[in-house]
C-alpha positions as CSV (number, residue, x, y, z in Angstrom):
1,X,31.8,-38.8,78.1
2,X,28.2,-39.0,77.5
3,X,26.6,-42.8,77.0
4,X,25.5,-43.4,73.5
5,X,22.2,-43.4,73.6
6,X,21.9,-39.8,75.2
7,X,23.5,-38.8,72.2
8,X,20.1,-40.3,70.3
9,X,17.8,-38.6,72.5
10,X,19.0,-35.6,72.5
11,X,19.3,-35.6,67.9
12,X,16.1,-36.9,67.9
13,X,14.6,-34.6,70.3
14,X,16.0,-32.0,68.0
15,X,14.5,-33.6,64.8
16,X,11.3,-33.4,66.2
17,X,11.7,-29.8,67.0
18,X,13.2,-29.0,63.7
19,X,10.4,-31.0,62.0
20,X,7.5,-28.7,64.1
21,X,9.2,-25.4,63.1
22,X,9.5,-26.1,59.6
23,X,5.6,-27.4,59.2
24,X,4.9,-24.6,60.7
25,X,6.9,-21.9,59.3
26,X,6.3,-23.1,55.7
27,X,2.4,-23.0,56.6
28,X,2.7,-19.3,58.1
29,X,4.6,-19.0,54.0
30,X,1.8,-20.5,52.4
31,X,-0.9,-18.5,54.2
32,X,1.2,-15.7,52.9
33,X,1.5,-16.9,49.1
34,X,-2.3,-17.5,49.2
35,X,-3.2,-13.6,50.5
36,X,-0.8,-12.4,47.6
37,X,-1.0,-14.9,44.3
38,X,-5.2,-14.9,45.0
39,X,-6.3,-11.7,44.3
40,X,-4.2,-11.5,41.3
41,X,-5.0,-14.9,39.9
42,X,-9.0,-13.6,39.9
43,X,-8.0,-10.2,38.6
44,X,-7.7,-8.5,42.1
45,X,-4.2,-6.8,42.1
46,X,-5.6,-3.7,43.0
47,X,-6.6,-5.4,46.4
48,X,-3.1,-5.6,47.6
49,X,-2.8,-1.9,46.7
50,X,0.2,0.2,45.0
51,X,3.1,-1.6,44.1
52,X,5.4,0.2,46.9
53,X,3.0,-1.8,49.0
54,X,2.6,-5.0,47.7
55,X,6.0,-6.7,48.9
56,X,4.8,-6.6,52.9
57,X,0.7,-6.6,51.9
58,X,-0.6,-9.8,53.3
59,X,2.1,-11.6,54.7
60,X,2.0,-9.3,57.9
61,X,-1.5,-10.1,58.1
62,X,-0.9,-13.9,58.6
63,X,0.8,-13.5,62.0
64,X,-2.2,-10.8,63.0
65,X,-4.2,-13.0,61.8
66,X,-3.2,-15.9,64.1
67,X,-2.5,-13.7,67.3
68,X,-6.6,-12.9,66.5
69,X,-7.5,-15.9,66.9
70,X,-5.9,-16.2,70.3
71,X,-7.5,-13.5,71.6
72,X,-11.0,-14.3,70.4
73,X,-13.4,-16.1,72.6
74,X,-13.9,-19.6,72.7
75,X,-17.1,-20.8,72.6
76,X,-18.9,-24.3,72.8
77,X,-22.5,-24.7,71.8
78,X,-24.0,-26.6,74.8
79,X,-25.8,-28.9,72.9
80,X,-22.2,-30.4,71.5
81,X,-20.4,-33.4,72.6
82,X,-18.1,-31.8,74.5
83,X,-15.2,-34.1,74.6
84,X,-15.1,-35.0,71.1
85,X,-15.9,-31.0,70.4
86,X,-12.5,-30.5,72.1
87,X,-10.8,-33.5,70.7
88,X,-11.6,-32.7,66.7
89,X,-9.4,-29.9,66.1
90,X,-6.1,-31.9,68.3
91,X,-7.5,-35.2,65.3
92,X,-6.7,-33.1,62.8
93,X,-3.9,-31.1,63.9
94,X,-1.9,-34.4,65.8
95,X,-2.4,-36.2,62.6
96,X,-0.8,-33.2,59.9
97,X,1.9,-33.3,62.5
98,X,2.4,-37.5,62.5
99,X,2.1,-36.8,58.3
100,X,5.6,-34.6,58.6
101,X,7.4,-36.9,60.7
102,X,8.1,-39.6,58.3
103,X,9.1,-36.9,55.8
104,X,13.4,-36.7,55.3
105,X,14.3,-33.4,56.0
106,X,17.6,-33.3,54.7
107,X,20.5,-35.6,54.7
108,X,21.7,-37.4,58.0
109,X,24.1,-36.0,60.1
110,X,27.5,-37.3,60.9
111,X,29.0,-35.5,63.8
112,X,32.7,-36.5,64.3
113,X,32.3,-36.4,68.2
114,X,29.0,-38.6,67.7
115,X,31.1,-41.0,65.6
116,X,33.7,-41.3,67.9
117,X,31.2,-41.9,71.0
118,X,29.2,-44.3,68.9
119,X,32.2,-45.9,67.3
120,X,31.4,-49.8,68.9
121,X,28.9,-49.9,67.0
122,X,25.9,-49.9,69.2
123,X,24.0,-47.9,67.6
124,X,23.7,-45.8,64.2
125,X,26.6,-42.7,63.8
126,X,24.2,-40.8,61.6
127,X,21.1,-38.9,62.9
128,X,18.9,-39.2,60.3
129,X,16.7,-35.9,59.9
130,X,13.6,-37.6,59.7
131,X,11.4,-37.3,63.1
132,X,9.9,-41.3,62.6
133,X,12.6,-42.9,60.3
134,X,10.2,-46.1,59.8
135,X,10.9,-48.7,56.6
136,X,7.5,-48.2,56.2
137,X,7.0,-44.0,55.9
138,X,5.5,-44.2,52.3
139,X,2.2,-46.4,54.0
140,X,2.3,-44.5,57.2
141,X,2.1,-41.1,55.7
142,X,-0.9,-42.8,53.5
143,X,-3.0,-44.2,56.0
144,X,-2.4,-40.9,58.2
145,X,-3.4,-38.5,55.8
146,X,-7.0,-40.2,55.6
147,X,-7.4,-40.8,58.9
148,X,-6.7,-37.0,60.0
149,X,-9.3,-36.0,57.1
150,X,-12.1,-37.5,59.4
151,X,-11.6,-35.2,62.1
152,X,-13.9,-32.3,59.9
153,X,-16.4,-35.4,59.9
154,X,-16.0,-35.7,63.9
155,X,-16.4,-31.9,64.4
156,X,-19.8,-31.7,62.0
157,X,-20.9,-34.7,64.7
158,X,-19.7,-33.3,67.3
159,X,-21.1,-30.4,67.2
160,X,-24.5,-31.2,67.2
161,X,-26.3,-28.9,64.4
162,X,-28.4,-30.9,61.7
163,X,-26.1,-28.1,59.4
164,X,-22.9,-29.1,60.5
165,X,-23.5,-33.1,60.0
166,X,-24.5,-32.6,56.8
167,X,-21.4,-31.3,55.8
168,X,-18.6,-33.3,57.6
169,X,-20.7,-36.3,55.7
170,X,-19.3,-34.3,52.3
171,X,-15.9,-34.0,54.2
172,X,-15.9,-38.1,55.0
173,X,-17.1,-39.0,51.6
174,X,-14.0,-36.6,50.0
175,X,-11.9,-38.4,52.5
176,X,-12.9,-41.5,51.5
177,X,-12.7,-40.6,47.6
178,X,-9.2,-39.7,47.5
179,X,-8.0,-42.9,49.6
180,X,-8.7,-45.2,46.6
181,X,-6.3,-43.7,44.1
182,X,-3.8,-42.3,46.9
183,X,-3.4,-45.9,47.7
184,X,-3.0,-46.8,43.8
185,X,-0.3,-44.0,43.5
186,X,1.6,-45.0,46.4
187,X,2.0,-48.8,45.6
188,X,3.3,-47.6,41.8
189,X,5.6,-45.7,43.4
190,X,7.0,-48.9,45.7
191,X,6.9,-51.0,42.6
192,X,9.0,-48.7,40.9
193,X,11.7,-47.8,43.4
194,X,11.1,-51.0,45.3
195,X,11.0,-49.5,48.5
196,X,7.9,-47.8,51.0
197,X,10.9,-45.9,52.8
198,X,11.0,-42.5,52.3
199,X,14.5,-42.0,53.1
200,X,15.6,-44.4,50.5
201,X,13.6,-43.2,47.7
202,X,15.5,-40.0,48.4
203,X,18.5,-41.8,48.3
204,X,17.3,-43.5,44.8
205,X,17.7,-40.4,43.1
206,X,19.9,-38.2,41.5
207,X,21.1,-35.4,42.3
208,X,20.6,-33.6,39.0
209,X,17.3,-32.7,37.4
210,X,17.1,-35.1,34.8
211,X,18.2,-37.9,37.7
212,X,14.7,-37.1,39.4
213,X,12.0,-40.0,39.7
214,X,9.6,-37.9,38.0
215,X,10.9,-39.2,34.7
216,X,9.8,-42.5,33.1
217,X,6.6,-42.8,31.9
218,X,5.0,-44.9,34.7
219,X,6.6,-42.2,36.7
220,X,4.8,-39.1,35.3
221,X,1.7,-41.3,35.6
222,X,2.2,-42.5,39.2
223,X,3.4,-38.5,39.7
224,X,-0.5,-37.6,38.0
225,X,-2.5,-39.6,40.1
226,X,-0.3,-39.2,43.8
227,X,-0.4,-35.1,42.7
228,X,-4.1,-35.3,42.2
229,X,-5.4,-37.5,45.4
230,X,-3.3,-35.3,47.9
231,X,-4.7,-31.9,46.0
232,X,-7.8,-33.7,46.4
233,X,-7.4,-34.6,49.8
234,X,-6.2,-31.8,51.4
235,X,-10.0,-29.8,51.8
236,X,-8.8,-26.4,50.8
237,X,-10.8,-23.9,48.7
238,X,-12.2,-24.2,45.7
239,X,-12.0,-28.1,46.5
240,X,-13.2,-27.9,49.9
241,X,-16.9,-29.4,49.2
242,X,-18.4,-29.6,53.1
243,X,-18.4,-25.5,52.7
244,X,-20.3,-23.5,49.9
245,X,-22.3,-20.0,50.1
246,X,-25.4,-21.7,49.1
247,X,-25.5,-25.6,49.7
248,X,-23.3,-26.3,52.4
249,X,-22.8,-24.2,56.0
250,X,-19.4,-26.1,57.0
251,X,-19.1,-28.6,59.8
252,X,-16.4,-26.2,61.5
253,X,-19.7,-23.3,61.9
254,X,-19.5,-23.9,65.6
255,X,-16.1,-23.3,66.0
256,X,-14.3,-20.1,67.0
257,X,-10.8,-18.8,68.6
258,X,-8.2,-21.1,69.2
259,X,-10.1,-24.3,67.9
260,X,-10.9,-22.5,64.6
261,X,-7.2,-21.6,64.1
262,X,-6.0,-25.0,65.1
263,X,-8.0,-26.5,62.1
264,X,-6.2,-23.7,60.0
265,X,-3.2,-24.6,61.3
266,X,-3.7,-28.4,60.4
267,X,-5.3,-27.2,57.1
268,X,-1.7,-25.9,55.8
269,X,0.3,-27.9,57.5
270,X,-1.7,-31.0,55.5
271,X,-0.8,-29.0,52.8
272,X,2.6,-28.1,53.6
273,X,3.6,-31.9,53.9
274,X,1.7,-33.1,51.0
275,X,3.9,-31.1,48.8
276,X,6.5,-32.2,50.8
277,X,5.9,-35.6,50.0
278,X,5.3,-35.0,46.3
279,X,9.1,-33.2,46.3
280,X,10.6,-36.6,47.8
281,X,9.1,-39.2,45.9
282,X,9.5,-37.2,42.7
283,X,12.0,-34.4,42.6
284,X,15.0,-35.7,44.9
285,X,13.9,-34.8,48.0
286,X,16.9,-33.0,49.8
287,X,19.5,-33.6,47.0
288,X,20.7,-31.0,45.2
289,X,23.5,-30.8,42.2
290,X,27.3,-31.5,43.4
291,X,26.2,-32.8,46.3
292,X,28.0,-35.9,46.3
293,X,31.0,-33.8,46.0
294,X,30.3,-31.1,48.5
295,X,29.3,-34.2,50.5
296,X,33.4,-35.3,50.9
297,X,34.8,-31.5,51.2
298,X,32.5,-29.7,53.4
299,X,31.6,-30.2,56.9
300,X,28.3,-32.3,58.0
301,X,26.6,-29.5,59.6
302,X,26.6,-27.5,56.3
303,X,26.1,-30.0,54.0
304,X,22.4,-30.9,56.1
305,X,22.1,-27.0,56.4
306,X,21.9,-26.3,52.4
307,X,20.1,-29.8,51.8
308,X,17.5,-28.5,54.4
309,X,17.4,-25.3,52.9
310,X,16.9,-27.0,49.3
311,X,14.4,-28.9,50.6
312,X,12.1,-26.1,52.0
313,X,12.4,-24.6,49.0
314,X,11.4,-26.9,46.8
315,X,8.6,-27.3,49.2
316,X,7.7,-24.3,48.8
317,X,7.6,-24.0,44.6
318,X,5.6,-27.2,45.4
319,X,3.2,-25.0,47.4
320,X,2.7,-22.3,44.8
321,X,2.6,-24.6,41.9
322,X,-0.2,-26.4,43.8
323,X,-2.1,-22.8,45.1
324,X,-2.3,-21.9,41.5
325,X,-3.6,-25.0,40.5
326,X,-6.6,-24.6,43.0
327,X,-7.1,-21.1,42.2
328,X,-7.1,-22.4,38.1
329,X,-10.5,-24.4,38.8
330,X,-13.8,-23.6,39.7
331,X,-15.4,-25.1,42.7
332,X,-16.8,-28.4,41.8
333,X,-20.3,-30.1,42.5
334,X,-20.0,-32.9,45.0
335,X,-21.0,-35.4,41.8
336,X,-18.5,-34.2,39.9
337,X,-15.6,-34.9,42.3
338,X,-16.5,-38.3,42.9
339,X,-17.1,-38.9,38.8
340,X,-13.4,-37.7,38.7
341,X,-12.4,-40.0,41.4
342,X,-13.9,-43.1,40.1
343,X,-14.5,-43.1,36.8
344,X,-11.5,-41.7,36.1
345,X,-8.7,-41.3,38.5
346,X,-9.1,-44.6,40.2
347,X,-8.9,-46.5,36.5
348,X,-5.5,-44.7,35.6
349,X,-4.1,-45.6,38.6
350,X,-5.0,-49.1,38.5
351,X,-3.3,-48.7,34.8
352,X,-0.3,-47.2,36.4
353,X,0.2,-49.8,38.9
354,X,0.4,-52.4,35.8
355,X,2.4,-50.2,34.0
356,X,4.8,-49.9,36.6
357,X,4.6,-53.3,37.7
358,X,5.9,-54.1,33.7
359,X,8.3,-51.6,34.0
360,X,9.9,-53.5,36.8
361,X,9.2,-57.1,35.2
362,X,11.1,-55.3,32.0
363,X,14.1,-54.4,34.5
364,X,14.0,-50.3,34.0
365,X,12.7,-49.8,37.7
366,X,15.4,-48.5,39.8
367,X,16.5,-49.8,43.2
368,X,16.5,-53.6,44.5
369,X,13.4,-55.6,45.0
């Protein structure tokens, strides 16, 4: 019989795997939804062509897309700082990836032969599908998000074009911007389910719609400003302010091939897991409705498989919802953001974080202190 904790290794080996596939695969998904919602939210259907061809137009592109960029040539400007030239894109890639790993990817799983083996109590019988199952995720995924944001500002640096470090400053100041009220949203949130564990705040929920933390008034408040800092975080078009056609070059000008596409990459995977985290702090995660009762009858392997599977796709309504929200705005001035940040999103969420701390003072808060 295999020892215990080989039993750990092994699941959480797995997790990480798991964890990796579906960051990626739901990025390649939301390349996709962004070649075919974009055209026809600016009036462009006729881009994607007839209708016969506009089930397969654009998604097949993503993946010739990405074996393009492998196949390009990768250059470095030989004025650059080499090491940190080649270290900007792993910053921002490494830290999208550290973002998904304190995300619950479905419920744990409870293998009878693991229980059995693990039955002295040693160590845990449940694998929990989470790749970094800290008490802490809520913080971790907020203080990761921000950091990975600077590595735009360390490629404009880097790169050593007057052009280029002009606009990673834009891309540190948004960074910077967004941390304020992110940090606002996520201590609401801890007030009100008295808990930074991701996992937990999952468990805090329902299963049912109208069991979902999004409801409550500090909640849809605390669901505003947490919505609004990650959208705003996450530099995508038309929010993406260190790259414009007539004010701003982009700090990533200098990059090309594999380098450019691993800043893609990290670009939707930020994405990806920022929904993600919206869909577990406000619309049950992984649960879905009976599962407490398919929970008892059906096997563990298929009750983690369709709570998965529920979770990726709320991810990904999460995704669209959040793709037509970007392509509902114009591109802002740099002014502008930061007047939205601190003049107005910053004072609501310091007015959600009393209002939720009454809520809780008032008992109505869910969850232990």
């Amino acid at each position: 019989m295999s020892p215990p904790w080989l039993w750990l290794v092994v699941g959480h080996a797995l997790t990480c795997i798991l964890m990796l596939i579906t960051g990626v695969g739901l990025a390649f998904v939301l390349a996709g939804l962004e070649r075919r919602e974009s055209p026809l939210l600016v009036g462009q259907g006729a881009l994607l062509g007839h209708k016969g061809a506009l089930r397969l137009r654009g998604l097949s592109l993503v993946f010739v897309d990405a074996l393009k960029l492998l196949f390009k040539e990768d250059l470095i400007p030989p004025r650059a700082h080499r090491g940190l030239f080649v270290l900007a894109p792993v910053w921002c890639l490494a830290g999208a990836v550290l973002m998904g790993s304190v995300i619950p990817l479905g419920p744990p799983l409870c293998p009878a032969a693991v229980t059995e083996v693990l039955a002295e109590g040693t160590c845990a019988a449940a694998w929990p599908l989470q790749a970094l199952p800290v008490p802490d995720g809520l913080l971790v995924f907020a203080a990761l998000s921000v950091a990975s944001a600077f590595g735009l500002a360390m490629a404009g640096w880097a790169s050593r074009s007057k052009w280029a470090l002009l606009s990673s400053l834009r891309a540190s100041f948004q960074a910077a911007s967004f941390a304020v009220p992110m940090g606002l949203g996520v201590l609401s949130v801890a007030v009100l389910f008295g808990s930074f564990d991701l996992a937990a705040l999952v468990e805090r929920q329902g299963a049912w719609p109208w069991q979902w933390g999004v409801w409550g008034v500090p909640h849809v408040m605390a669901f505003v400003v947490v919505w609004t800092a990650l959208i705003l975080g996450t530099p995508r078009t038309p929010l993406r302010l260190d790259d414009g056609r007539s004010d701003a070059i982009g700090c990533l000008v200098e990059y090309s091939g594999v380098r450019a596409g691993l800043f893609r990459l990290a670009e939707l995977m930020r994405a990806v897991f920022a929904s993600a985290l919206v869909v577990t702090l406000f619309f049950g995660g992984w649960r879905f409705p009976g599962f407490e009762g398919l929970s008892a009858r059906w096997p563990s392997g298929l009750v983690v498989f369709v709570g998965f599977a529920v979770f990726c796709v709320k991810v990904t309504l999460a995704c669209a919802v959040q793709l037509l929200a970007r392509g509902s705005v114009v591109r802002p001035r740099p002014d502008q953001v930061l007047d939205l940040v601190w003049r107005r999103l910053v004072p609501f969420g310091a007015l959600t974080l009393l209002v939720s701390g009454l809520w809780r003072l008032l008992g109505c808060a869910e969850g232990g202190a």
